[in-house]
Structure formats: structure tokens, C-alpha cells
MDTraj code that builds the backbone (N, CA, C; nanometers):
import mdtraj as md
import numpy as np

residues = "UNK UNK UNK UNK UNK UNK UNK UNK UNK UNK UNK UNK UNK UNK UNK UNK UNK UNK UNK UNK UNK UNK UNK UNK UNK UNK UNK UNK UNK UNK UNK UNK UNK UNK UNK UNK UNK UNK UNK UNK UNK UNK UNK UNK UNK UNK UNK UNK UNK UNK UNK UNK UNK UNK UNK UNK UNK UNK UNK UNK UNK UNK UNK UNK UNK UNK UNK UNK UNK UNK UNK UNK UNK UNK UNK UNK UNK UNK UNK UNK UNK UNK UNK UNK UNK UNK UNK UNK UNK UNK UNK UNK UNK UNK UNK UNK UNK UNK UNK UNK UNK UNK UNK UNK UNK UNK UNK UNK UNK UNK UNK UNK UNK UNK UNK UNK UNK UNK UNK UNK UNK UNK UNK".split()
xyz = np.array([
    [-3.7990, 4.2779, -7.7934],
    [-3.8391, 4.2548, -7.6554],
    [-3.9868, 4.2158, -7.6521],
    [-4.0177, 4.1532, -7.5468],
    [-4.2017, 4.1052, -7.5132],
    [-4.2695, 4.2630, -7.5239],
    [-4.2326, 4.3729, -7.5157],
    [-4.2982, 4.4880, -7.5409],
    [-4.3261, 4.4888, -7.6567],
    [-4.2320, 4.5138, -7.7357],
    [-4.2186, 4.5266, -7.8730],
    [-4.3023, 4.4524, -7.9477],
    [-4.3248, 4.3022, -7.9343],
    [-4.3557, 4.2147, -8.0031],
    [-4.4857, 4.2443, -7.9474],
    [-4.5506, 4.3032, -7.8236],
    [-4.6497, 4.2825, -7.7671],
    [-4.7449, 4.4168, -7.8645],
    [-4.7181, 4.5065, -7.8612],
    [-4.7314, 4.6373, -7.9055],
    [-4.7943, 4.5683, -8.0870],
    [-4.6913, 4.5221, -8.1140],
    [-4.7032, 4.5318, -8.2711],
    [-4.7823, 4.4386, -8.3246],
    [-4.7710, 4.3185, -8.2213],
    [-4.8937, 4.1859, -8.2316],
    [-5.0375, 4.2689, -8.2310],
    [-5.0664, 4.3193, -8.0964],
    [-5.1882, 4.4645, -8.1123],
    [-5.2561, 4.5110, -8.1995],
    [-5.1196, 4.6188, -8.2646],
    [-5.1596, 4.6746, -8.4080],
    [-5.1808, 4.5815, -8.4679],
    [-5.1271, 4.4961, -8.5374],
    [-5.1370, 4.4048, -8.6115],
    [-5.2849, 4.3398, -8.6031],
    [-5.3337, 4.2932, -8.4657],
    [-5.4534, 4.2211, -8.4719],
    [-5.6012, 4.2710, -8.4732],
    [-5.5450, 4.4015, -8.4786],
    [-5.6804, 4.5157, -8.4484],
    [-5.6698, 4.5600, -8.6061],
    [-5.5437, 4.5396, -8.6985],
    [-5.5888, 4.5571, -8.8004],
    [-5.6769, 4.4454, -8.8810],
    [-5.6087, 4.3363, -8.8444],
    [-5.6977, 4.2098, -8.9064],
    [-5.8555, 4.2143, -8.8873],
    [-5.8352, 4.2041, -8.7589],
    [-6.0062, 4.1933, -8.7009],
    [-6.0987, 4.3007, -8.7699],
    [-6.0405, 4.3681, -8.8692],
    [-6.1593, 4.5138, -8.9070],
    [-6.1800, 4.3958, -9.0374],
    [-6.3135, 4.4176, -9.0599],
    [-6.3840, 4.3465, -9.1674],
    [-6.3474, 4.3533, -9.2551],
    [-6.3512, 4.2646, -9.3702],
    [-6.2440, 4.3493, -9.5161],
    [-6.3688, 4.3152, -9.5822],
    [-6.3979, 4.4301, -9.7032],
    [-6.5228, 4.3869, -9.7589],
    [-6.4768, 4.3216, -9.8781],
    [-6.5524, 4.2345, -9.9407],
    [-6.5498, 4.2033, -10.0773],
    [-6.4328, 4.2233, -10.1285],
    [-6.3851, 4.1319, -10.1888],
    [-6.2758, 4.1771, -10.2695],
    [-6.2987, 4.2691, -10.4321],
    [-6.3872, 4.2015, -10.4734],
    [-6.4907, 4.2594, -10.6177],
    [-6.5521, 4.3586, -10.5555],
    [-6.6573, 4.3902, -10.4404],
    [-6.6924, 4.5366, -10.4578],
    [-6.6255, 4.6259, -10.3871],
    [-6.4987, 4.6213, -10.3039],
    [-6.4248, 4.7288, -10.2788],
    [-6.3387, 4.7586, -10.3307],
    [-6.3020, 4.6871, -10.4607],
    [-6.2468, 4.7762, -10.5508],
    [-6.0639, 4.7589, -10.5345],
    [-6.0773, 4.6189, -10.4102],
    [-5.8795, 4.6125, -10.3636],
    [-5.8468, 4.5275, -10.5067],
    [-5.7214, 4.5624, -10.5293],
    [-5.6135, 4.4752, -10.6575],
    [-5.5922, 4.3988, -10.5719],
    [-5.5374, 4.2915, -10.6473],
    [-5.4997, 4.1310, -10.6301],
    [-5.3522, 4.1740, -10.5389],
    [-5.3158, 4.2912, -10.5562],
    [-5.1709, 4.2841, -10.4867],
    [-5.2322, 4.3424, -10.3780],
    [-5.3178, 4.4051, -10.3136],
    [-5.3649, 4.4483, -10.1987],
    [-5.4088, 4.3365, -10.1342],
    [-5.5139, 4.2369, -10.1858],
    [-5.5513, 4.1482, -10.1539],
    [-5.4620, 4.0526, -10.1071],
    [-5.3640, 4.0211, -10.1588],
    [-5.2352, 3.9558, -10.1475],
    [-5.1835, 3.9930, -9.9797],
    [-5.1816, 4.1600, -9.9709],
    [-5.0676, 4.1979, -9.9036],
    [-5.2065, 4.1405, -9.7653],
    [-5.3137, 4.1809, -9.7887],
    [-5.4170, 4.2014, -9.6278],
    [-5.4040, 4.0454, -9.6161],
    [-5.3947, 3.9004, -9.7051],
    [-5.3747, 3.7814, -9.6632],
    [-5.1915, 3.7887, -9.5742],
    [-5.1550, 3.8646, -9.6502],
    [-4.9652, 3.7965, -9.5902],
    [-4.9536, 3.8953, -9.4256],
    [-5.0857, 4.0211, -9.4370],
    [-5.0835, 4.0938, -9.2823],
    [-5.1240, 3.9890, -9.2314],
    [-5.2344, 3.9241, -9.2191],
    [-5.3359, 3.8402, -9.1740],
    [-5.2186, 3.6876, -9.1149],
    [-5.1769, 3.6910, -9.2219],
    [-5.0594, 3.5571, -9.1304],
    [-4.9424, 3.5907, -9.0585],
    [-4.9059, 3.7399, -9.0958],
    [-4.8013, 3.7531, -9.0013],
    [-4.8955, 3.7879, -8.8536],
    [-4.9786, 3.8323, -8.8922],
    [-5.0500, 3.8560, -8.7164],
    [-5.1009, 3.6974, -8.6565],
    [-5.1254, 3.5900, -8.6864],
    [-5.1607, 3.4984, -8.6960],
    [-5.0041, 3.3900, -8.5776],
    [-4.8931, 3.4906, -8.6656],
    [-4.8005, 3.4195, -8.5993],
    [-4.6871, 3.4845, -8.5625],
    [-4.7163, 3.5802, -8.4802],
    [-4.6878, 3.6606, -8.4026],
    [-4.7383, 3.6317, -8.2937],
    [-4.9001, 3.5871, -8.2994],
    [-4.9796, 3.6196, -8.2044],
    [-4.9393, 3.4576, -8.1223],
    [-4.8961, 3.3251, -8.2336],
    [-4.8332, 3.2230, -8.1871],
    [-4.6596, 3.2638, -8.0910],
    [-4.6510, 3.3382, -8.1187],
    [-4.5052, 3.3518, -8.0649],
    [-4.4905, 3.3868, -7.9371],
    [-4.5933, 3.5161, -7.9264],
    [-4.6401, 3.5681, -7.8527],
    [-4.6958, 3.5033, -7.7162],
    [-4.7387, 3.4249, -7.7531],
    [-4.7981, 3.3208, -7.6762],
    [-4.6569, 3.2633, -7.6079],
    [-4.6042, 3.2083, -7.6863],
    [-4.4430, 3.1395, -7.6696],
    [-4.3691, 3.1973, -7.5483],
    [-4.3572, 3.3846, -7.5754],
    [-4.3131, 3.4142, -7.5386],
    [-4.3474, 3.4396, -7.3577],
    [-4.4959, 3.4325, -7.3512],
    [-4.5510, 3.4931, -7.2386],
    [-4.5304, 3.3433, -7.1416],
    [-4.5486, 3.2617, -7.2431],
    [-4.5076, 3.0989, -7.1153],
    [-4.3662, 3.1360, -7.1035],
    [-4.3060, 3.1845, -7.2079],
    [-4.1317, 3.1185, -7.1709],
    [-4.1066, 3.2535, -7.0029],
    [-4.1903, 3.3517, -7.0310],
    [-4.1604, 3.4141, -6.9009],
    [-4.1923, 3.4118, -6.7913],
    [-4.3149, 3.3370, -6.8349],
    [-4.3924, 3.2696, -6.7063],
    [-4.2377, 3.1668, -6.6112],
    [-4.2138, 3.0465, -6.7175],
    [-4.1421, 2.9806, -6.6829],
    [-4.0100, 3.0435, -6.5740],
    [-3.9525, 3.1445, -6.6713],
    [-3.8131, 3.2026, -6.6149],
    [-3.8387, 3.2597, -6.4875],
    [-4.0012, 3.3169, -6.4192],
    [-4.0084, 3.3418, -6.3058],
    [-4.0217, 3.2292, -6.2069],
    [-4.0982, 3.1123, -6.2425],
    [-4.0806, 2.9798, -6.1659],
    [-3.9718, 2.9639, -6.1134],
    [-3.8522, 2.9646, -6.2670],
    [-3.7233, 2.8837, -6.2592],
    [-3.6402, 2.9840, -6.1154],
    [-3.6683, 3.1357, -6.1529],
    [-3.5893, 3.2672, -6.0584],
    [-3.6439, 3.2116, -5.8994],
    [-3.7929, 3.1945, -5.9073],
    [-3.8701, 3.1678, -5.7447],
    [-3.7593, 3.0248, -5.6772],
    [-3.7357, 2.9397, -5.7843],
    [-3.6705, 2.7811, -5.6890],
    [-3.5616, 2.8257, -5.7165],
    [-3.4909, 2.8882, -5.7714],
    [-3.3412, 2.9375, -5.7518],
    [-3.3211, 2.9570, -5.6018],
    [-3.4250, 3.0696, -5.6104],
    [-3.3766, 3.1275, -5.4535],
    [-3.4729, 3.0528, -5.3443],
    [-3.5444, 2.9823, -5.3448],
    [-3.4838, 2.8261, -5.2839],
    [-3.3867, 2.7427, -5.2396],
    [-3.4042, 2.6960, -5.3088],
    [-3.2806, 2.6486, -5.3443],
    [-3.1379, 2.6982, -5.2442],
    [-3.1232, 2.8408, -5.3042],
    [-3.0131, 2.8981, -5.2305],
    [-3.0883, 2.9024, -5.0881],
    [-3.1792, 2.9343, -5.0012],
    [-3.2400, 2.9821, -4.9087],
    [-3.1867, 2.8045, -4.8261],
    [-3.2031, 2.7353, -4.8910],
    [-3.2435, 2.5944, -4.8624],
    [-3.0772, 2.5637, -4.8281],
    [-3.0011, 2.5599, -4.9408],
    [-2.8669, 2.5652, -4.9167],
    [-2.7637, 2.6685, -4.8022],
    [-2.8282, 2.7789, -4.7540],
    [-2.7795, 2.8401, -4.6700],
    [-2.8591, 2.7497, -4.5359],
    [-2.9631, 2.7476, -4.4984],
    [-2.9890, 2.6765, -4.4242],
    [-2.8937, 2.5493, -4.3545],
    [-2.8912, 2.4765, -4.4897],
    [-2.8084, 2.3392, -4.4650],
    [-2.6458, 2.4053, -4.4078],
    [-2.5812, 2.4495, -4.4402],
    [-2.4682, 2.5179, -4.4740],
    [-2.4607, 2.5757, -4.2825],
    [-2.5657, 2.6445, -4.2554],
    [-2.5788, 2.6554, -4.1121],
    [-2.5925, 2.5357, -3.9703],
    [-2.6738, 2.4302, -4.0219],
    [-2.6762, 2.3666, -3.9944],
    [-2.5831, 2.2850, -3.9387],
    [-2.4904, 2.2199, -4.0802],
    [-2.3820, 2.1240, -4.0572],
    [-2.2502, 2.2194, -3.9778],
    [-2.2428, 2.3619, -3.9948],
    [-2.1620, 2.4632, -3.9325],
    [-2.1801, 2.4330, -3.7948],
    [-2.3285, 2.4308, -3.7746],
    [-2.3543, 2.4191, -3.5896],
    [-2.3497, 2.2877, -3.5324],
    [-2.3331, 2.1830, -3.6446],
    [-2.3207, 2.0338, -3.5536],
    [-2.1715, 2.0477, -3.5761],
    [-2.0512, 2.1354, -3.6696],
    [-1.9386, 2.0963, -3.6599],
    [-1.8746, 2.1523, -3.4880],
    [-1.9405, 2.2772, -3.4916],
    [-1.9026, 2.3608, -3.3434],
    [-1.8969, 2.2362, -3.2438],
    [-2.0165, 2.2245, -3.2566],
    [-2.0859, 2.0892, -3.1231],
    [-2.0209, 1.9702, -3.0588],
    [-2.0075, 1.9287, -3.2212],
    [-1.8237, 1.8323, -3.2407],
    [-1.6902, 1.8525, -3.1845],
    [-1.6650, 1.9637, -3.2392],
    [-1.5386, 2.0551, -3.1807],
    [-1.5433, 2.0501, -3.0638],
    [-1.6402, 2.1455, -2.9840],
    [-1.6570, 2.1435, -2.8142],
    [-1.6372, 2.0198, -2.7902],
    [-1.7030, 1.9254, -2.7935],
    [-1.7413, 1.8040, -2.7313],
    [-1.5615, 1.7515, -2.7302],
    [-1.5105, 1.7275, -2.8678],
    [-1.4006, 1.6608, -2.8768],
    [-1.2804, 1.7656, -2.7774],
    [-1.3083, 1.8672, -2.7940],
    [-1.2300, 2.0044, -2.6805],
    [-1.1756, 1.9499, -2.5730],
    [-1.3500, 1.9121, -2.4943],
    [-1.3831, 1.9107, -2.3925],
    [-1.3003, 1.7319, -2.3108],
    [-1.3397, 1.6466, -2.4030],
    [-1.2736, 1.5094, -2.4198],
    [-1.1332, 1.5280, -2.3987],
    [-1.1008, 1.6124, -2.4964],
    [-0.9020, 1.6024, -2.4615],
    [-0.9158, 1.7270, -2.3396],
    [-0.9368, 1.7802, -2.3286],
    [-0.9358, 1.8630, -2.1841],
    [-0.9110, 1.7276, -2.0495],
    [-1.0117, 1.7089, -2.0806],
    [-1.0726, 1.5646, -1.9565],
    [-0.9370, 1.4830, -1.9225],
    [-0.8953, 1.3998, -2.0696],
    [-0.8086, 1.3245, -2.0619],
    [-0.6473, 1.4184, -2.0196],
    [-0.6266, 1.5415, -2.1186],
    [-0.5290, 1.5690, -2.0049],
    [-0.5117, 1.6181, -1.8548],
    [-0.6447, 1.6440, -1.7910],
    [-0.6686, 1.6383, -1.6534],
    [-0.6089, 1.5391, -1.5937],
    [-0.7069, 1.4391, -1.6324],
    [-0.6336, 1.2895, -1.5668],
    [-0.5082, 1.2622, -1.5939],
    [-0.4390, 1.2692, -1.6978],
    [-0.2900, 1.2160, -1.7316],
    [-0.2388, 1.3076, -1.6193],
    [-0.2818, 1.4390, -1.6272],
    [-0.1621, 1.5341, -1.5040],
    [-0.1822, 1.5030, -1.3272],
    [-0.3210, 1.4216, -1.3295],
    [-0.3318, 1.4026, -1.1743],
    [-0.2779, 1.2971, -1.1356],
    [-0.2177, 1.1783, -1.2820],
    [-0.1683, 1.0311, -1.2711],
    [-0.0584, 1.0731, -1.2021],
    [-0.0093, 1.1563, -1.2997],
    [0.1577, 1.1777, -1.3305],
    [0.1611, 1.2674, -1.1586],
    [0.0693, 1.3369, -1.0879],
    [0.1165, 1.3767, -0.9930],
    [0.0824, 1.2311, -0.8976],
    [-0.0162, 1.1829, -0.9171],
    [0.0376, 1.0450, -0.7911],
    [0.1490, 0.9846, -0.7784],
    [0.2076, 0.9925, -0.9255],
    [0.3365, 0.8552, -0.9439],
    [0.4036, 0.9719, -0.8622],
    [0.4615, 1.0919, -0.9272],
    [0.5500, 1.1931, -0.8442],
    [0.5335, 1.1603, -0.6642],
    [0.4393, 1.1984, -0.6335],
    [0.4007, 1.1610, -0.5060],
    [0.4311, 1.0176, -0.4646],
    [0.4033, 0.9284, -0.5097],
    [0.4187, 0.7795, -0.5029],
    [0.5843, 0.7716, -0.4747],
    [0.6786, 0.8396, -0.5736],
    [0.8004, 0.8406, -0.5723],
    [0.9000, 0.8952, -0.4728],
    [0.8102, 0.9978, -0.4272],
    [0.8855, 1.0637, -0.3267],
    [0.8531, 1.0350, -0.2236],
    [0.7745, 0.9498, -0.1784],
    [0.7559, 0.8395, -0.0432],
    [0.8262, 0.7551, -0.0413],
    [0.8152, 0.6913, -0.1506],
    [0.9670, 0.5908, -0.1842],
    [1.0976, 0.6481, -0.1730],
    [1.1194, 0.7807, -0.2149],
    [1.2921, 0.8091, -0.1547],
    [1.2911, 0.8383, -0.0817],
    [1.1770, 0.9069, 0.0368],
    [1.2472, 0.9214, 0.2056],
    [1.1865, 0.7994, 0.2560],
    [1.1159, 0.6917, 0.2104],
    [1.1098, 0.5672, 0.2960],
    [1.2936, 0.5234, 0.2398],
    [1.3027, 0.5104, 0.1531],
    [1.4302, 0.4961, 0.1437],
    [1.5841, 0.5488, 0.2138],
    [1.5701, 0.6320, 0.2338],
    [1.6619, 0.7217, 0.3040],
    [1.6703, 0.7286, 0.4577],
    [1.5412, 0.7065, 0.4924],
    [1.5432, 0.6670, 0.6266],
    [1.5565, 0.5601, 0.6635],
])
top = md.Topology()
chain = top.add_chain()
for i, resn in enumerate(residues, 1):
    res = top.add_residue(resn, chain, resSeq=i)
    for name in ("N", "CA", "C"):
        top.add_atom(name, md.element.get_by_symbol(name[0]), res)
traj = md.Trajectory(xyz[None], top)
């Protein structure tokens, strides 16, 4: 984990950074010497990774912030086209409402129309 790696990069670089004296007058063997060069590069690139790691989380919070965007943005829209479909609906409702008004007030003239015609007829 970024803890882990964070923690041990630390140790690691606080050991490097201590001065190493002389190799001839402190008395380190070639295999000590060896090992404080192979500490020295693993802290070296750790401390590269490390780095790696702190952008790549940087990033993943960017990427989390426009996610929910994104979604925020998409619910929006989603409301939106919901409230022009209502609007639609009514309107078109309201249209066939209208038109069968009129068809039923036609259909009562002709009725009416007709039944003047059978008692003009009859009389």
C-alpha cells in the first residue's frame, strides 16, 4: 500500500542520507560496502515509485471528482428531457381533448340537424 511503501521509502532515506565515512578508514568490507551501495539504490527507487505512486493518486481523485460530474451532469439531463417529455404529453393530452370536444359538438349538430329534418318531414 502507499503507507507501506511510504513508511519504508523514510527509513530507507534517512538511512542513506547519514554520511558514510571512508570506506578505508571505517574499517566497512567490500561486502558492506556493496550492501550500503545496493541500500542506496533501492532507496533511490523507491523514492522514484513513490513519486509514481503519489501522482497516480493524485490522478484517481481527479478521475473520482469528474465521475461524479459527470453523473451530477447526467442526472440533470435525465431531469430535464423527463420535464420536456411531461410538457409534450400535456400539450398532446390537451390537443386530443380539444379535438374530441369538437368531433362530439359536430356529431351533436348533425343529430340536431337530423331531427329537424324528420319532423320537418313528418309534418
Amino acid at each position: 500500500s502507499v503507507e507501506e511503501l511510504q513508511k519504508k521509502n523514510e527509513t530507507l532515506s534517512q538511512a542513506a542520507k547519514k554520511p558514510a565515512p571512508a570506506a578505508e578508514s571505517s574499517g566497512m568490507s567490500k561486502a558492506e560496502r556493496e550492501e550500503l551501495l545496493q541500500l542506496r539504490k533501492e532507496v533511490a527507487e523507491y523514492e522514484v515509485e513513490f513519486r509514481s505512486l503519489k501522482n497516480q493518486d493524485i490522478t484517481i481523485r481527479k478521475l473520482e471528482a469528474r465521475i461524479q460530474e459527470i453523473q451530477q451532469g447526467g442526472e440533470e439531463e435525465f431531469t430535464k428531457k423527463l420535464e420536456k417529455a411531461k410538457e409534450e404529453l400535456l400539450e398532446t393530452e390537451g390537443r386530443r381533448t380539444a379535438e374530441a370536444l369538437e368531433r362530439e359538438a359536430a356529431m351533436e349538430r348533425k343529430v340536431q340537424s337530423l331531427e329537424l329534418q324528420l319532423k320537418a318531414e313528418m309534418a
